[in-house]
Every structure is written in C-alpha cells, then in structure tokens.
VOGU-3710 file (C-alpha; in Angstrom, 3 decimals, decimal comma):
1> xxxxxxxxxx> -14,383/-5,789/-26,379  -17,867/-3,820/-27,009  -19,545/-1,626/-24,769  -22,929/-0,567/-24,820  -23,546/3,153/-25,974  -26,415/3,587/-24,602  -26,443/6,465/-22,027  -25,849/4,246/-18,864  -27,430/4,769/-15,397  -25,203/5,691/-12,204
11> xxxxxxxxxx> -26,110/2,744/-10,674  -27,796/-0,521/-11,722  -27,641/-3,841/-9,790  -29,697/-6,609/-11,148  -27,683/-9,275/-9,004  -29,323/-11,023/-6,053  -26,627/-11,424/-3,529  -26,662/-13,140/-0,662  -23,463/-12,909/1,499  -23,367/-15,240/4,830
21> xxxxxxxxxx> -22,147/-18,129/6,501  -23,366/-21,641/5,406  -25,374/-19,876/2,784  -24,559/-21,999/0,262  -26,419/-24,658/2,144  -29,735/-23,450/0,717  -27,804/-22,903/-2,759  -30,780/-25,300/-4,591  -33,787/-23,081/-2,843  -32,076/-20,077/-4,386
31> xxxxxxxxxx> -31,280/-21,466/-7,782  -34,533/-23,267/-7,998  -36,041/-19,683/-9,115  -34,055/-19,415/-11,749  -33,867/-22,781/-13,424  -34,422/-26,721/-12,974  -31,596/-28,103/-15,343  -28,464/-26,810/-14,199  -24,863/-27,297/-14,966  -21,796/-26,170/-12,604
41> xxxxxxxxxx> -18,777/-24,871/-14,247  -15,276/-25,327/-12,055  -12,063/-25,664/-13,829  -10,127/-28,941/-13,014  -7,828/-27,514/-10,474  -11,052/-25,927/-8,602  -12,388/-29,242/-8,700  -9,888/-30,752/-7,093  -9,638/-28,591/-4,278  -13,451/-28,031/-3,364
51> xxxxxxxxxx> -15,177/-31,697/-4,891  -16,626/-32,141/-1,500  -18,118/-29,213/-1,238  -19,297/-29,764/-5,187  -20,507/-33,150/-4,009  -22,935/-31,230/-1,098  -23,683/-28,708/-3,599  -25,235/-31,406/-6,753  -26,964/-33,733/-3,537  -28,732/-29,992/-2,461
61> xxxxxxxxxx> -30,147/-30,165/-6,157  -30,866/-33,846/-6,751  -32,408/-33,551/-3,158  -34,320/-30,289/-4,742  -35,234/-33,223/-7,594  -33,395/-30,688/-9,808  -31,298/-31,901/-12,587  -27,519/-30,542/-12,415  -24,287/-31,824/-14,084  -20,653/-30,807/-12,742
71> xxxxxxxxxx> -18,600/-30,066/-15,487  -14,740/-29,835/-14,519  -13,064/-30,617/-17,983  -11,818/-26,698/-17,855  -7,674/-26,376/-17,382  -6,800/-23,851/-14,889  -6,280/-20,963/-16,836  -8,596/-21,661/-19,838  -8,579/-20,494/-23,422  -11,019/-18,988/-25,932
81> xxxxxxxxxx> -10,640/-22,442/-27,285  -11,418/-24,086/-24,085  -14,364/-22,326/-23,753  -15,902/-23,026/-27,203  -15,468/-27,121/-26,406  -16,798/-26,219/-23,214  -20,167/-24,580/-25,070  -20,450/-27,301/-27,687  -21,289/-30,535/-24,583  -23,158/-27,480/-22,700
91> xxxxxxxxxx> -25,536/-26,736/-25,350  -26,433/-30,575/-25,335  -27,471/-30,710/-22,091  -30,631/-28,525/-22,513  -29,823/-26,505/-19,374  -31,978/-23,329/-18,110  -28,982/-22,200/-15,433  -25,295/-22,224/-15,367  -23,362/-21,672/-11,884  -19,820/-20,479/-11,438
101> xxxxxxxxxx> -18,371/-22,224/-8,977  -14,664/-21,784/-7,527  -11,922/-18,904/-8,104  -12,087/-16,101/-10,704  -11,171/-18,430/-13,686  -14,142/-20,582/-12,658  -16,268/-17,545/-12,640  -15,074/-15,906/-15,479  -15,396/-18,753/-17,396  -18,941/-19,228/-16,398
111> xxxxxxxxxx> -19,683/-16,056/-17,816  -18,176/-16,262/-21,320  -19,781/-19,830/-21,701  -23,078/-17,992/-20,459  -23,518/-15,909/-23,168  -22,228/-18,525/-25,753  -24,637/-20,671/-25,023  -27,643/-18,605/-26,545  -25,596/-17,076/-29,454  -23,860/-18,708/-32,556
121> xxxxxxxxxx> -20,236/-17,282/-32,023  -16,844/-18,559/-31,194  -15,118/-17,577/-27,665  -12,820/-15,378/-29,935  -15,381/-13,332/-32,602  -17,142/-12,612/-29,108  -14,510/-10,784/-27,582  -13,141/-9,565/-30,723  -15,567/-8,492/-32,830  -18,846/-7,438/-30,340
131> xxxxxxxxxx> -21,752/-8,551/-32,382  -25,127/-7,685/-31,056  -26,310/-10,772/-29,004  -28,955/-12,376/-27,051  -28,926/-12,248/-23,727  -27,092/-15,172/-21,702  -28,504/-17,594/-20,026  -29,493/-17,910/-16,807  -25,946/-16,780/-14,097  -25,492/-17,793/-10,615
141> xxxxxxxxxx> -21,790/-17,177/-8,992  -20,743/-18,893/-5,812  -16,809/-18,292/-5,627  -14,696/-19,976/-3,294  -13,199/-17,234/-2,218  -12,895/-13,489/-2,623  -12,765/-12,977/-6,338  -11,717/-9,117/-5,766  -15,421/-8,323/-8,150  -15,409/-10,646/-10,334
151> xxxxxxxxxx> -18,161/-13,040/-8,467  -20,782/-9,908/-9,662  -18,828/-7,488/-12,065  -19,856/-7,678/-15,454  -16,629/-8,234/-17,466  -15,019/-11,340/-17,735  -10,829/-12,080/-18,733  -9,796/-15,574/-20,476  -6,500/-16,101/-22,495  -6,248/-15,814/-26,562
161> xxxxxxxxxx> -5,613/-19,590/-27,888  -3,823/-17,470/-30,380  -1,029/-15,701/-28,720  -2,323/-16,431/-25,402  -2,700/-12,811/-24,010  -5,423/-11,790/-21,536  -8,283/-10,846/-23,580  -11,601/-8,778/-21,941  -15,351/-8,704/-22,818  -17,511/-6,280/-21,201
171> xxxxxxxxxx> -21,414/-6,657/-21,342  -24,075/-5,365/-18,910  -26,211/-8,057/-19,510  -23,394/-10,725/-17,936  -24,672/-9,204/-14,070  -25,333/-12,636/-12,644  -28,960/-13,600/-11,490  -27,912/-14,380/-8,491  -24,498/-14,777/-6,310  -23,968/-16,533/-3,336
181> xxxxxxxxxx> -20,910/-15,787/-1,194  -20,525/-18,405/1,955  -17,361/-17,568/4,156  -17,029/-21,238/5,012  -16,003/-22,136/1,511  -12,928/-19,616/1,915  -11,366/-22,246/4,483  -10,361/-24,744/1,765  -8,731/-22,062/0,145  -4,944/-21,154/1,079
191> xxxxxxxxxx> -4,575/-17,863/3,018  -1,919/-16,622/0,906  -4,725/-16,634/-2,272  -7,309/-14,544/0,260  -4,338/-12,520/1,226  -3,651/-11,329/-2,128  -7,393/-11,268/-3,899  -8,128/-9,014/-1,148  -5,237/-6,794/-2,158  -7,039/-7,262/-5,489
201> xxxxxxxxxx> -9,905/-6,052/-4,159  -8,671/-3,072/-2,615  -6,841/-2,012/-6,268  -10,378/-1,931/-7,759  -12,389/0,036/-5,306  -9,204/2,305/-4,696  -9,126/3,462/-8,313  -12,625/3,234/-8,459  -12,599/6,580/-5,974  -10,976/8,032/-8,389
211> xxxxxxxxxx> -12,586/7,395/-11,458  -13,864/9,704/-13,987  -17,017/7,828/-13,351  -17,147/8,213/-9,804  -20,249/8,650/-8,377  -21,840/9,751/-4,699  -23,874/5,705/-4,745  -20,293/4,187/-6,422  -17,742/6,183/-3,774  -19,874/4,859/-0,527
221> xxxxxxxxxx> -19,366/1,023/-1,568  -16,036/1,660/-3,090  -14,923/3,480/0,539  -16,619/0,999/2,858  -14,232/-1,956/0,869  -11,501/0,006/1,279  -12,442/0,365/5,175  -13,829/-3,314/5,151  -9,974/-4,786/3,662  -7,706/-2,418/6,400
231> xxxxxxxxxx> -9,595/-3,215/9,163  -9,733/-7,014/8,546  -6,790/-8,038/6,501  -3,833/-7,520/9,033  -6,428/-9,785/11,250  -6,990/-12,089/8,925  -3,142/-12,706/8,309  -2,620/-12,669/12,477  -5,780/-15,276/12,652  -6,506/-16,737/9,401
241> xxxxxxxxxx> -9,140/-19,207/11,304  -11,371/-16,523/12,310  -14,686/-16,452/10,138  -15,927/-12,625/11,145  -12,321/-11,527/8,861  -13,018/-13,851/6,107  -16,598/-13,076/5,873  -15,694/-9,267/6,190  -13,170/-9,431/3,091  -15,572/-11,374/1,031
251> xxxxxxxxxx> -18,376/-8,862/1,265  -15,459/-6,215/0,876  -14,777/-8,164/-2,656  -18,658/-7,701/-3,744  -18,421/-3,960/-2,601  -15,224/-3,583/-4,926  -16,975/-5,532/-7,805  -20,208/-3,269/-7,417  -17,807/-0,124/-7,484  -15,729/-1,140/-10,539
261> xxxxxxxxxx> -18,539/-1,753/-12,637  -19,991/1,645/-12,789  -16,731/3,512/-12,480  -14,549/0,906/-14,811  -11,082/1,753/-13,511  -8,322/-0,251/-12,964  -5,257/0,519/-14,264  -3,914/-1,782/-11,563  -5,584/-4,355/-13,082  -4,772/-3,784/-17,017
271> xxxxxxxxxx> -0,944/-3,813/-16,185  -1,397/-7,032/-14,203  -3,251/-8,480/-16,875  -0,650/-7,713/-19,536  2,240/-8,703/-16,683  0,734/-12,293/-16,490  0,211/-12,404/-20,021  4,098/-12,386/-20,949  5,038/-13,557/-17,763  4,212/-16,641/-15,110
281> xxxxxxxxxx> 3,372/-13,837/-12,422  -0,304/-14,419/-11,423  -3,093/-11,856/-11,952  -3,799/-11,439/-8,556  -0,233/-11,049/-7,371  0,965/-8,532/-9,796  -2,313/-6,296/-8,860  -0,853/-6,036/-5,241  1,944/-5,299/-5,802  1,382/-2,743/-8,828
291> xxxxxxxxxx> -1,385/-0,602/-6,578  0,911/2,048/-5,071  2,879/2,920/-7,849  -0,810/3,449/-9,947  -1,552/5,510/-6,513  1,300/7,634/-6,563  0,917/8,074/-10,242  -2,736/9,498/-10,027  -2,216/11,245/-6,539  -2,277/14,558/-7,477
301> xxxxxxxxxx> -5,127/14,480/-9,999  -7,394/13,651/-6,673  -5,720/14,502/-3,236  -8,894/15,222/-1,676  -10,066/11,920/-2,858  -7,351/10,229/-1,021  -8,281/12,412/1,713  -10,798/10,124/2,163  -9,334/6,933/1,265  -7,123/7,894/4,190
311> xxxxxxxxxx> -9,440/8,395/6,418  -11,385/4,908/6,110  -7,160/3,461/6,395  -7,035/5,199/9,842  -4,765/7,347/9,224  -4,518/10,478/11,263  -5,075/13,625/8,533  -5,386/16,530/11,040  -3,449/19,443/10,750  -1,845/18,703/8,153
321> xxxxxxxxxx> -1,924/19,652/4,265  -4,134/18,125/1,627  -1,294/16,459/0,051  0,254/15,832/3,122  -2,871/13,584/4,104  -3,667/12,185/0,450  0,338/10,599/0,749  -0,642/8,856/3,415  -2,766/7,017/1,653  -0,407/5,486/-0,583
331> xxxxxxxxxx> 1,663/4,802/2,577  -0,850/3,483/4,340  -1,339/0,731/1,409  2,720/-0,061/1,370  2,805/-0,732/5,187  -0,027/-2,709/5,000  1,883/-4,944/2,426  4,644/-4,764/4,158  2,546/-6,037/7,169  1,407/-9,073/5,357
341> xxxxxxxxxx> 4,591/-9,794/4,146  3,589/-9,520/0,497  6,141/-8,790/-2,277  6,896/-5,296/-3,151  9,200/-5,946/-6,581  8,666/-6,974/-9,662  12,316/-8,285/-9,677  11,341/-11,002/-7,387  9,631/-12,672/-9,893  11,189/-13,943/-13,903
351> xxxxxxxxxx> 10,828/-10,902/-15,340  13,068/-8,500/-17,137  12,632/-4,998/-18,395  13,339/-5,947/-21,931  9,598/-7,416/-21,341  8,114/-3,673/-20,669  7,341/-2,411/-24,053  5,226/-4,966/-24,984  3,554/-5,100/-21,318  2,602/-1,374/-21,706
361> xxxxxxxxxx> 1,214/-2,225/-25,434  -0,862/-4,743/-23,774  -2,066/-2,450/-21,240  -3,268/0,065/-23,116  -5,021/-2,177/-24,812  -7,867/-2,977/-21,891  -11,071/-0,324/-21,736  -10,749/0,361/-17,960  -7,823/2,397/-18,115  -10,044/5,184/-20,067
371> xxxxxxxxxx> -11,078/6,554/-17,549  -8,597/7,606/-15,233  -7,879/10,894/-13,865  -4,577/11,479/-15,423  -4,204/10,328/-19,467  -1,930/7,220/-19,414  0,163/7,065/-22,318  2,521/3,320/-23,085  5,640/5,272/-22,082  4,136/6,233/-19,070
381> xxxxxxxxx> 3,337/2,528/-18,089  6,497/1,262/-18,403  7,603/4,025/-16,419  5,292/2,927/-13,719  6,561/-1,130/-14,411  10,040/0,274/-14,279  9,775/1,994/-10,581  7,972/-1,395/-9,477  11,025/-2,984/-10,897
//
C-alpha cells in the first residue's frame, strides 16, 4: 500500500457519475466515450444473481456495434492470485475499457485488474511493494447495489493468496472514468445486503466528519449521506419496494465514497477488514455493527462535530450541553440499528476473544486509520473489539 506524496488537493473528482433510474439503459452511449472493446468483470456469484441484467447490458453494446466480453470466472471473494489469472486472458483480449459490474468484490476487483492490465506486476508486488506505474486502463463502475464508496473511491481490498488477509492498495489514479448507479438494479439484490452496505456507508462518511482531513467541500457530502441514510433507511426496511429510498441510499453511498477519499478515515472499516479476515463475519456486517463503539471512542476529540452529525439524525440538541448533544449522536446510530433489527454483538457470530490480538495487529495495519482524531494504539482496538463483544 503506496500513497502518493505529492501535496494533494482538498478536493478532486475526475469520476463522471451518473446516478438515476434505468440509467444503465444508456450504459453503451456512456461507455462508448471511453472505449469500443470492452470487457465486464462480475465475480461468479454476481453473475448468477444479475445475468439478465448482464445479458441487457452486452446486447446495449453489440447493439452500440461495440465489442464487449463478460468475464465471470472470478470466485466470490477473490484472491491476489485470482486476479493475476484474471489479467493474463484480459490482456489477450486487446480491450480499451473495463466495467465493474455487481457488489464491492466485483468492483474492487475491477480496479486491481485495471491497473494490472497496463503494468508488468503480480496482484501481490502491487499491493505490497508500490512501484511507480502507468496509469490503468480505461474504469467504468456500475454496482448492483450500494457499495458504501467503493463504486467511486479510489482504494480497492482483495484477500492475500498467502495467508488470506484483507490486503489494501490506494492510488488516485484508480477514480473511475465513469460510474453509473441505476436504483433498479438494487431490486435483485436482498434487502438485508442494502440494509447493511448502507450502514457501511454511514461508517465512512461518519468518520469522515471527523477526520484529520476534514474539509468545508468533504464535511457537506459526508453530512448530506449521513442525512440521506437516517432519513431513508428505517423507510427502506418498512417498504423495501419503494424506489425514491433505494435511489436515496445509493446516491448516499457515492456521497460517502466522495467523502472517504479525501478524508481517508475509517477505523470502522480497518477493524472489519481484519474481523473478516480471521473470521467468516462479512465486511459489511462487522462495519455496522463496529460504528458506535469507533463513535464513542473518538467522541470527545470532536463533540461539536457530532453536534452536527446530530443534527442531520434529527435529533433535538437544544438546550442542552455540547456533549450532551454530540452523545446523541452515537445513540441516534444504536437505535437506528436497533430499528432495523441489525446485530449489535460480536458474540453472535464464531468468534472468540482469543482472536483479538491478532485482529488489532491487522488493523493497524490499514492506512485509513492514520488519521483519526484520537491516536489508536493495538491495545486500544481490542479494547474497542472487546466492548463490541
């Protein structure tokens, strides 16, 4: 994991985005401007969820009389190694534009195949070592869902063939050309997986409030998710067929994505990372249900920050003390949970505290808990993995 040390800008968004209904209907008219020879990426268990919607999307291009090849030989949760058998048939095919299509896996494989396919590096000296490289080729993401980010954030995650721990690469130039985010494709997806990316969602642009690298442009988009996910995700789970929430909590995904890749906080995210790397607990889950106790543990490095994450919850902050109000805010997230029905304990899931040593040394291991208001030392971590216990 590199990054770039050149002085970087508050705010740069090279991404095209395009976030509506039936969008991805005019997919080919979009993609056309940024290549003719295309190849999808979608793991095998995207593909068999969405291949209708993969069939509409390759007639689009052949009607388009663009050439584009579906490739679905990806497991669900590739590997480094996946992704460098992946790159050796991609590199044959010639092609000018990849597309992410499906969940975050999908995506980030997308990316990390992107960049492989214009450079002479294994999955694993990429991540590892950080050479300079060439830019990657041309990125379009159309997720299936709310990807809490990852559809536009430049970062991807994919698991070590070797020991088969989350590992993260971080490159500016992986911004996608393009994404395309069409609320209809969220209906093939199960509302428990919305439910809990947009929890995912709200982990990133919470912390991102809070960041060291918090900025005025960064804290509007970060704020508006936040206001975006409590206004439509008790809806959502009430009315799951109602587009206006889905479409709501996708753009509230983008927003979160756009926030954490300037401010590049999650510690929400690094614990859940290292959680599902010793564990079966998914990513997204163990986000959720790690985001108040990173709350709590930050809250009084920034109560006037959660002043206003409060106040975009709903939550009624007058007369009362800063503190007072910047609680609510972490209460605010736990009765929303609770609302949804989501799990609050670790213990519900095959995992024991003997595991928490090596889940902090994981942790600690990710870039985006560098900049958080409060140092985070290993101990500390398990501390926090111990009260989510």
């Amino acid at each position: 994991m590199i990054l770039d040390r050149k002085i970087q800008p508050e705010f740069h968004l090279p991404t095209e985005i395009y976030i509506r209904p039936g969008i991805s209907k005019n997919s080919s008219d979009i993609i056309s401007r940024f290549g003719k020879r295309t190849v999808v990426i979608t793991t095998a268990a995207d593909f068999e969820i969405y291949q209708e919607r993969l069939a509409e999307l390759y007639s689009y291009f052949k009607n388009s009389n663009m050439g584009c090849i579906i490739y679905d030989e990806l497991p669900g949760d590739p590997t480094t190694e996946d992704i460098d058998n992946a790159v050796t048939f991609i590199k044959k095919t010639k092609c000018d534009a990849l597309i992410g299509f499906g969940g975050v896996n999908s995506i980030n494989a997308a990316k990390a195949i992107a960049i492989l396919c214009t450079n002479y590096l294994f999955c694993y000296d990429l991540i590892k070592k950080g050479e300079t490289i060439k830019p990657p080729i041309n990125l379009i993401t159309i997720p299936a869902y709310p990807s809490f980010g990852f559809e536009i954030a430049p970062i991807f995650y994919l698991r070590d063939i070797e020991d088969l721990t989350y590992q993260v690469y971080y490159n500016l130039n992986l911004y996608p050309k393009a994404t395309i985010v069409d609320s209809e494709l969220t209906f093939l997806a199960q509302s428990e997986k919305i439910l809990k990316t947009a929890l995912s969602s709200l982990a990133l642009s919470t912390e991102s409030v809070i960041s060291t690298m918090n900025n005025d442009v960064i804290n509007t988009y970060a704020l508006k998710s936040i206001d975006l996910i409590f206004r439509n995700l008790p809806s959502f789970y009430k009315d799951p067929n109602n587009i206006i929430h889905r479409n709501n909590l996708s753009t509230a995904s983008v927003m979160s994505g756009i926030s954490f890749s300037v401010a590049f906080l999650c510690v929400s995210l690094a614990i859940a990372l290292a959680l599902s790397s010793k564990s079966s607990l998914d990513v997204d889950t163990a986000i959720g249900l790690i985001i108040p106790h990173i709350m709590e543990f930050n809250l009084t490095t920034s109560p006037g920050k959660y002043v206003q994450m409060s106040k975009v919850m709903g939550e009624d902050v007058r007369d009362i003390t800063v503190i007072e109000a910047a609680i609510k805010a972490v209460e605010a997230v736990r009765k929303l949970e609770i609302d949804i029905d989501f799990p609050q304990r670790l213990s519900s899931f095959n995992i024991g505290q003997g595991q928490f040593r090596d889940i902090a040394n994981i942790a600690t291991s990710y870039p985006f808990i560098r900049n958080t208001p409060r140092m985070l030392s290993k101990s500390e971590i398990e501390t926090i993995l111990i009260a989510a216990f």
